[in-house]
mmCIF file of the N, C-alpha and C atoms, coordinates in Angstrom:
data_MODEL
# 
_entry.id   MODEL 
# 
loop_
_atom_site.group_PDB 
_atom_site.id 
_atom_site.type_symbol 
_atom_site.label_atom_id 
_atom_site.label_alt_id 
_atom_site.label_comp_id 
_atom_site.label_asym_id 
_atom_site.label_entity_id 
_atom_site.label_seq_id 
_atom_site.pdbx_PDB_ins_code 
_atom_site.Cartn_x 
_atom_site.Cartn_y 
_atom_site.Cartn_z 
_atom_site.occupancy 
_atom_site.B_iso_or_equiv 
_atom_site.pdbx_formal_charge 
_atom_site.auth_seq_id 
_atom_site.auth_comp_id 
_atom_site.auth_asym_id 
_atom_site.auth_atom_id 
_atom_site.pdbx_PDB_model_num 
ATOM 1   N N  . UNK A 1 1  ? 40.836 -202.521 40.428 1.00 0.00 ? 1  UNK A N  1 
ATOM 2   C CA . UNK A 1 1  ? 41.128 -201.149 40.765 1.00 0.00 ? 1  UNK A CA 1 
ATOM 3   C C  . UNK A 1 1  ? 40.918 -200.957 42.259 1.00 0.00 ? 1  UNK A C  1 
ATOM 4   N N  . UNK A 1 2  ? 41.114 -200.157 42.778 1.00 0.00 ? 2  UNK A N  1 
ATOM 5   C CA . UNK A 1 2  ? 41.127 -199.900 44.285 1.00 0.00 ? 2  UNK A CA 1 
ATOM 6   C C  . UNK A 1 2  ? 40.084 -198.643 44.246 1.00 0.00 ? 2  UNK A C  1 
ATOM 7   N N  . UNK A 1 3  ? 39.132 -198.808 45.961 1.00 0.00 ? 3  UNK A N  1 
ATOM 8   C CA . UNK A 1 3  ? 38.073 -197.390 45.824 1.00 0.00 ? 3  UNK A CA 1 
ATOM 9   C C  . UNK A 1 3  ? 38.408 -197.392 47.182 1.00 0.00 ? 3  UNK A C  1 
ATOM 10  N N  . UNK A 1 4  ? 38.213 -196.073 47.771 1.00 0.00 ? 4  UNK A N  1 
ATOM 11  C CA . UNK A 1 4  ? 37.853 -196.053 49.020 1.00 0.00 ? 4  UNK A CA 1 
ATOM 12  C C  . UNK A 1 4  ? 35.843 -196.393 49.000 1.00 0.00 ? 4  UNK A C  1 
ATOM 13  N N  . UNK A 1 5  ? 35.635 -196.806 50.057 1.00 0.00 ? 5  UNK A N  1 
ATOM 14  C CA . UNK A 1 5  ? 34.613 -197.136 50.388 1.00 0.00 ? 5  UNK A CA 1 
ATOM 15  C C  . UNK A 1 5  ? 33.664 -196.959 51.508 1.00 0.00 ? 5  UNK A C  1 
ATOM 16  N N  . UNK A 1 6  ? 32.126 -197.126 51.659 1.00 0.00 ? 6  UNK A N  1 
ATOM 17  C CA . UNK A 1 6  ? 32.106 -197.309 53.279 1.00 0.00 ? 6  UNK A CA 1 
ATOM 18  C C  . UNK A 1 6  ? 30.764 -198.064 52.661 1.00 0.00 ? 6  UNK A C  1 
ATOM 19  N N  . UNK A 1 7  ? 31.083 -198.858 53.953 1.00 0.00 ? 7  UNK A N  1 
ATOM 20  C CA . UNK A 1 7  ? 29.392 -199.945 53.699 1.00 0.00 ? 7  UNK A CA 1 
ATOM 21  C C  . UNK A 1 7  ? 28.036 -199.599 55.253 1.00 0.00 ? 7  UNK A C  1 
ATOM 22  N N  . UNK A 1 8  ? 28.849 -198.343 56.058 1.00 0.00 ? 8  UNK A N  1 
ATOM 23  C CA . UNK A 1 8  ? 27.752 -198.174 56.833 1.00 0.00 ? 8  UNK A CA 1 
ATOM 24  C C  . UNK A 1 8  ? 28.063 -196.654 57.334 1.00 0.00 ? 8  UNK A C  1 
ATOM 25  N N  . UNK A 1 9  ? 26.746 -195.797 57.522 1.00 0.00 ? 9  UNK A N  1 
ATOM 26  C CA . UNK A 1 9  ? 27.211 -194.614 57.895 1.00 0.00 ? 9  UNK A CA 1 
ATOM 27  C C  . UNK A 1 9  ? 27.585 -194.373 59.332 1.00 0.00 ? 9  UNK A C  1 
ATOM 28  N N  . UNK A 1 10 ? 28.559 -193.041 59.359 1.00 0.00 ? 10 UNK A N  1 
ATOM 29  C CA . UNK A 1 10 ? 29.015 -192.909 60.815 1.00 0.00 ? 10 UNK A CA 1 
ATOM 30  C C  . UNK A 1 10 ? 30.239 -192.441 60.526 1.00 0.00 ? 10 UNK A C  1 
ATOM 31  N N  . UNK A 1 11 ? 31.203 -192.745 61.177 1.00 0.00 ? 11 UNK A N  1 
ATOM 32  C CA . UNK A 1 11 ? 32.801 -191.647 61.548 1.00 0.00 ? 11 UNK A CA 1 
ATOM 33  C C  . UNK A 1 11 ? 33.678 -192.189 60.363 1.00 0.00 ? 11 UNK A C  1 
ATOM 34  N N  . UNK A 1 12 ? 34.743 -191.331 59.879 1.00 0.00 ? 12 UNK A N  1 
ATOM 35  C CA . UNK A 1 12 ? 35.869 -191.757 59.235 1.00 0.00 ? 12 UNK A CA 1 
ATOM 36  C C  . UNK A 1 12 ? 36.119 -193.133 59.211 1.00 0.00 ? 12 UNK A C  1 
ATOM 37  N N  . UNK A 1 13 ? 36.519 -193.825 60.473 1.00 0.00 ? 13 UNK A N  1 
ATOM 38  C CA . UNK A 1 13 ? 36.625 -195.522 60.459 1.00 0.00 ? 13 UNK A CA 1 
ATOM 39  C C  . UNK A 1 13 ? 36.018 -195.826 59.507 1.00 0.00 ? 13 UNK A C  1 
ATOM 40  N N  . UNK A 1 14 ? 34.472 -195.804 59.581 1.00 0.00 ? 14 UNK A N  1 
ATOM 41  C CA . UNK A 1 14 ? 33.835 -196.866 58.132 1.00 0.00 ? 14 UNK A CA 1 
ATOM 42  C C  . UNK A 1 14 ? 34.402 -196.542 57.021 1.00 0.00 ? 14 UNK A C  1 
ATOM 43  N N  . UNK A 1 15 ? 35.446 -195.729 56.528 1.00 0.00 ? 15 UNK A N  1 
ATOM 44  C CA . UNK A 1 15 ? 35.782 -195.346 55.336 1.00 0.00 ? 15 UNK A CA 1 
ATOM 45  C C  . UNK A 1 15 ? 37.035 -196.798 55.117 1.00 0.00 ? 15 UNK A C  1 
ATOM 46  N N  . UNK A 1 16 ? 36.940 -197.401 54.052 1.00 0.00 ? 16 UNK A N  1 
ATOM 47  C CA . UNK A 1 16 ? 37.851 -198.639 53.850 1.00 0.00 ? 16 UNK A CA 1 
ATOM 48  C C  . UNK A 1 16 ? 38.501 -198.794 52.341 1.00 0.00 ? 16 UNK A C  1 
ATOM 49  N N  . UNK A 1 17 ? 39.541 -198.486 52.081 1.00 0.00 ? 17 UNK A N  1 
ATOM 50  C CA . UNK A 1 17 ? 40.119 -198.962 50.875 1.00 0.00 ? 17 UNK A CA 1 
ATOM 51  C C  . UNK A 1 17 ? 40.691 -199.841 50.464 1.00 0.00 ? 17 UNK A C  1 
ATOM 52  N N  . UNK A 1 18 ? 40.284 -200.360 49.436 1.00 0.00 ? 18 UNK A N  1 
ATOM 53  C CA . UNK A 1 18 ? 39.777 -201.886 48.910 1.00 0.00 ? 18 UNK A CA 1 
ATOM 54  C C  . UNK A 1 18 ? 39.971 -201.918 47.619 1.00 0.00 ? 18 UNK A C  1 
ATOM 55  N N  . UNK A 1 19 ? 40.136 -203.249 46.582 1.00 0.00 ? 19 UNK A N  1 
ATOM 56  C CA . UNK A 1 19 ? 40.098 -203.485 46.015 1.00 0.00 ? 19 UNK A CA 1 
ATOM 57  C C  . UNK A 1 19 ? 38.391 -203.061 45.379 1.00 0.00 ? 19 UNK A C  1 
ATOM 58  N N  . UNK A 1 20 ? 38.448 -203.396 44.276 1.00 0.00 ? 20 UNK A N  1 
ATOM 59  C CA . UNK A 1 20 ? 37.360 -202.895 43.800 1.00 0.00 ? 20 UNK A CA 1 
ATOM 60  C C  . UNK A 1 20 ? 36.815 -203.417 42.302 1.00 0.00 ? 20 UNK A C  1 
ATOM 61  N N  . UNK A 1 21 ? 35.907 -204.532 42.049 1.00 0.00 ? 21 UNK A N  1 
ATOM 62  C CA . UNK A 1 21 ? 35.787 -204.649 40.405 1.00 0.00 ? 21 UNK A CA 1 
ATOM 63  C C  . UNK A 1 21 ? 35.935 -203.781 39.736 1.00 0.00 ? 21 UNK A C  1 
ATOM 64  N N  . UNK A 1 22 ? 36.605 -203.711 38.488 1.00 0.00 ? 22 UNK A N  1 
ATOM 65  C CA . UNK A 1 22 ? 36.759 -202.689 37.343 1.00 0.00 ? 22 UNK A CA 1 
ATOM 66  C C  . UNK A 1 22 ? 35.463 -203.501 36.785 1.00 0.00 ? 22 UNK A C  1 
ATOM 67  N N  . UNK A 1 23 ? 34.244 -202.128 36.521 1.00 0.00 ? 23 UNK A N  1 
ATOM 68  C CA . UNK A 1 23 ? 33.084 -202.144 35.662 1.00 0.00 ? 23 UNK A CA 1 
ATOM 69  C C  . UNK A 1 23 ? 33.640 -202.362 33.924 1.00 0.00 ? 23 UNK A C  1 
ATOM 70  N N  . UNK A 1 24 ? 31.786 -203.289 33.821 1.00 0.00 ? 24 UNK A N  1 
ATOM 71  C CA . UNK A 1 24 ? 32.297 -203.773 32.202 1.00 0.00 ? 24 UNK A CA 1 
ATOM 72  C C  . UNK A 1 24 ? 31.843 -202.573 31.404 1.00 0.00 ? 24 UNK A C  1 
ATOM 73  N N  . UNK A 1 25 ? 32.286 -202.351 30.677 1.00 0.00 ? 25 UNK A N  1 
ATOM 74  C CA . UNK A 1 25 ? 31.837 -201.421 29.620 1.00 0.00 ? 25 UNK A CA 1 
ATOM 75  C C  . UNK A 1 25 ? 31.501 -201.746 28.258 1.00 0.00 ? 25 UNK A C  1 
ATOM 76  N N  . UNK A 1 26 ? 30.502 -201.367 27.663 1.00 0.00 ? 26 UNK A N  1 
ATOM 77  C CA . UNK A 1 26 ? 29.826 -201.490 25.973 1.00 0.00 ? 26 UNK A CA 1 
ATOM 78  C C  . UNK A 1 26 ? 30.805 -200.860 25.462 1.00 0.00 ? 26 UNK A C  1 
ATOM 79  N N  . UNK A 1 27 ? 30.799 -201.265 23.988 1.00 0.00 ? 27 UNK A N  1 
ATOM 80  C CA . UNK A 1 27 ? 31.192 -200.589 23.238 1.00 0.00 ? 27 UNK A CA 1 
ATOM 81  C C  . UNK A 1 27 ? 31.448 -198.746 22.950 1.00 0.00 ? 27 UNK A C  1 
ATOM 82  N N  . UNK A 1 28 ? 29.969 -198.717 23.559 1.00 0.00 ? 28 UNK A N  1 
ATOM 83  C CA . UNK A 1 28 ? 29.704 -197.001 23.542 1.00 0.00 ? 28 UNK A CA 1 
ATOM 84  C C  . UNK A 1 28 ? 29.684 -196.397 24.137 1.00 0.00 ? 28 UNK A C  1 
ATOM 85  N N  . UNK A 1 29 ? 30.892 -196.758 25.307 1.00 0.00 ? 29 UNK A N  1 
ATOM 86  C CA . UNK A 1 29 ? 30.932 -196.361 26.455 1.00 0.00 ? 29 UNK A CA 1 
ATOM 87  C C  . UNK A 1 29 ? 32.564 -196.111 27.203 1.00 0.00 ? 29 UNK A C  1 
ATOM 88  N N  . UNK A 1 30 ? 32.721 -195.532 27.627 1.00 0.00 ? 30 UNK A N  1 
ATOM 89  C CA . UNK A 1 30 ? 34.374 -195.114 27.813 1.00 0.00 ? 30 UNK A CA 1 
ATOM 90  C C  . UNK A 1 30 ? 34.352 -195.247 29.288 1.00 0.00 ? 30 UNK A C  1 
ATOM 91  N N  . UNK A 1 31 ? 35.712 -195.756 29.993 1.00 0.00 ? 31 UNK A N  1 
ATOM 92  C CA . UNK A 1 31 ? 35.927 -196.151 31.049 1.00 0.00 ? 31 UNK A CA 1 
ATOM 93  C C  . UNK A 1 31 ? 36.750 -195.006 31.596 1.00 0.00 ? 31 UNK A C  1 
ATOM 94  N N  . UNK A 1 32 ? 36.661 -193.812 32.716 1.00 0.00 ? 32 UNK A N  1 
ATOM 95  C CA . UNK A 1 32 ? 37.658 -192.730 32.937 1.00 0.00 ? 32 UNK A CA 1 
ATOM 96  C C  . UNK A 1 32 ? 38.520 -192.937 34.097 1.00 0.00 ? 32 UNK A C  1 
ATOM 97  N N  . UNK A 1 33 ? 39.737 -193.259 34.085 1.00 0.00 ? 33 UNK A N  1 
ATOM 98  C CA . UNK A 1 33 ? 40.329 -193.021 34.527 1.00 0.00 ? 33 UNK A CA 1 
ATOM 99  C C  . UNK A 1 33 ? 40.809 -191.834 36.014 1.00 0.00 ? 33 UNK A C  1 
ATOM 100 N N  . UNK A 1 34 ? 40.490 -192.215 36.701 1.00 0.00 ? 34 UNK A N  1 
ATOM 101 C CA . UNK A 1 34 ? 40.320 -190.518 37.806 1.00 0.00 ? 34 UNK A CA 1 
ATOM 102 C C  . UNK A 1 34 ? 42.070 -191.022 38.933 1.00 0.00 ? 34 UNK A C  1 
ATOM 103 N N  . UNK A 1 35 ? 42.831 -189.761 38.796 1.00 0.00 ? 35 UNK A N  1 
ATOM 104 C CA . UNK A 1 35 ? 43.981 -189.661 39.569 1.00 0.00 ? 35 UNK A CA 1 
ATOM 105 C C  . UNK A 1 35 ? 43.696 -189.125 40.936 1.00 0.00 ? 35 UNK A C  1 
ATOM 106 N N  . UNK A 1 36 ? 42.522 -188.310 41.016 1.00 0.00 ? 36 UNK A N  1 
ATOM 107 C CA . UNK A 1 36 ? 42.969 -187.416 42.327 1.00 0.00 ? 36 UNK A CA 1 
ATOM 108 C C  . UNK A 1 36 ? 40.722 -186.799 42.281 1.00 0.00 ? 36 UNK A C  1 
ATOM 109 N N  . UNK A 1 37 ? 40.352 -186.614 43.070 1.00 0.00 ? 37 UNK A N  1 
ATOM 110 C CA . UNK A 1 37 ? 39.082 -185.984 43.290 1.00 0.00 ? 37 UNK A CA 1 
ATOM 111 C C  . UNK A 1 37 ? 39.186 -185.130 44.556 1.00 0.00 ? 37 UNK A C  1 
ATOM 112 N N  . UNK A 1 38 ? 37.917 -184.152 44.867 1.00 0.00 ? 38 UNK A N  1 
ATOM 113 C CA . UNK A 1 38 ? 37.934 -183.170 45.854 1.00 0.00 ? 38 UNK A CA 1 
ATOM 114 C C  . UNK A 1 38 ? 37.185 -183.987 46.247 1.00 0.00 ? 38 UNK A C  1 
ATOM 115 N N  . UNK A 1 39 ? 36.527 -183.552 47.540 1.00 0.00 ? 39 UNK A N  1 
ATOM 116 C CA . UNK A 1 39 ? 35.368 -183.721 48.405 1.00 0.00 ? 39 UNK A CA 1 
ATOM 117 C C  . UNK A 1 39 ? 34.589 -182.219 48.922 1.00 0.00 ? 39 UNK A C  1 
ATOM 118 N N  . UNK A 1 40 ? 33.747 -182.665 49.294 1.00 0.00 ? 40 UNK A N  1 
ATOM 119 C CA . UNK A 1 40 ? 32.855 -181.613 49.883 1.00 0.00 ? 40 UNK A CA 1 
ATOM 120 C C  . UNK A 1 40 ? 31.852 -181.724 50.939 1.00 0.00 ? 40 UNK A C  1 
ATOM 121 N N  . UNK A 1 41 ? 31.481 -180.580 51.167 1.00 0.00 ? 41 UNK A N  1 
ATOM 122 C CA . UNK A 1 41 ? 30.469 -181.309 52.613 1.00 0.00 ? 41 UNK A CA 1 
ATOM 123 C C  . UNK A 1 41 ? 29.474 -182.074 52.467 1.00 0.00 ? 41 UNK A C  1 
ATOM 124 N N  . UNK A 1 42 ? 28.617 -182.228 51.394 1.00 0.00 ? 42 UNK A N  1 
ATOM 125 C CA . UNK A 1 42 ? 28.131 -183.142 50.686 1.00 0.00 ? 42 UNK A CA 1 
ATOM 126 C C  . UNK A 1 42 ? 28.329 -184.501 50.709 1.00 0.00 ? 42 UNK A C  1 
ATOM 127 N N  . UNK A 1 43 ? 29.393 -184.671 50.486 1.00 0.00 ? 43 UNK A N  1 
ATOM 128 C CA . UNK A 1 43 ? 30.110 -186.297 50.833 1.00 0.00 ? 43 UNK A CA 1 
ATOM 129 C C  . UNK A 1 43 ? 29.949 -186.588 52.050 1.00 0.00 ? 43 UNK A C  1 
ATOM 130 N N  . UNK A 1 44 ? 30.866 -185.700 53.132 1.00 0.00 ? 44 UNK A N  1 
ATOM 131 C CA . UNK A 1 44 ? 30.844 -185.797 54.453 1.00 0.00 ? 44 UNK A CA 1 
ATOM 132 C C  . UNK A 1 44 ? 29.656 -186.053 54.886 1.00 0.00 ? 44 UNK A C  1 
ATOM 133 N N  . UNK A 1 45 ? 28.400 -185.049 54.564 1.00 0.00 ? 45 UNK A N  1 
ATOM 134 C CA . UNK A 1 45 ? 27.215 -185.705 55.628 1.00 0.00 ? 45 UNK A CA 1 
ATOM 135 C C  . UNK A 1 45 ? 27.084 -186.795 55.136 1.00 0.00 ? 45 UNK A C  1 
ATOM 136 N N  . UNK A 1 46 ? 26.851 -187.425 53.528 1.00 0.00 ? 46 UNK A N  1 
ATOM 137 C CA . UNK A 1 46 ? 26.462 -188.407 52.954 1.00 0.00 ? 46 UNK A CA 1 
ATOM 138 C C  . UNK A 1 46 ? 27.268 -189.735 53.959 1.00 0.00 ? 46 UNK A C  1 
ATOM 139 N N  . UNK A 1 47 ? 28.517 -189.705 54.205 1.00 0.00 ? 47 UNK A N  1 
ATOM 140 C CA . UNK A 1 47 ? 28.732 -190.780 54.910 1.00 0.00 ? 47 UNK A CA 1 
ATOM 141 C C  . UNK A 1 47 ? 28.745 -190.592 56.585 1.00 0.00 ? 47 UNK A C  1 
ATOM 142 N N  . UNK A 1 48 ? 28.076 -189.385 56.982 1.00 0.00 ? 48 UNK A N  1 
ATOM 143 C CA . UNK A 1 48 ? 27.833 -189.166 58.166 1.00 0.00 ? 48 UNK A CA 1 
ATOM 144 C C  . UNK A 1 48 ? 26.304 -190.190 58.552 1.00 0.00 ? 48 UNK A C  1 
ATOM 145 N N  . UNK A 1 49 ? 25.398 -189.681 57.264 1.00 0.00 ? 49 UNK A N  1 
ATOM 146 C CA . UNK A 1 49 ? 24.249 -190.621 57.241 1.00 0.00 ? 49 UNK A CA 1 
ATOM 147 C C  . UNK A 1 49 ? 22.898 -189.118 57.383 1.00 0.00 ? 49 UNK A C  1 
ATOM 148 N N  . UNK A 1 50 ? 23.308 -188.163 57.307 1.00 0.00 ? 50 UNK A N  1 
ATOM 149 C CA . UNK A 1 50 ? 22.345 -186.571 57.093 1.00 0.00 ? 50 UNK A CA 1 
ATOM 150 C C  . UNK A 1 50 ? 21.875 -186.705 56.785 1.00 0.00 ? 50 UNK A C  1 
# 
């Protein structure tokens, strides 16, 4: 599957989209599918490094 990513905090640049392992899942456990997500400022500082 593909994620965007970042492996260090700081500006947009570190943001990298990549391939990505698809996680294993148990039996009792459902794998979701996501088309589209928001963001929020939350995220932003989070990869600002706040």
């Amino acid at each position: 599957m593909k994620a965007t990513v970042f492996k260090e905090h700081g500006s947009v640049d570190n943001l990298v989209y990549t391939d990505f392992a698809e996680p294993e899942i148990s039996p009792s456990e459902v794998l979701v599918k996501v088309k589209a997500c928001g963001i929020n400022h939350l995220d932003i500082w989070v990869r600002e490094g706040i």
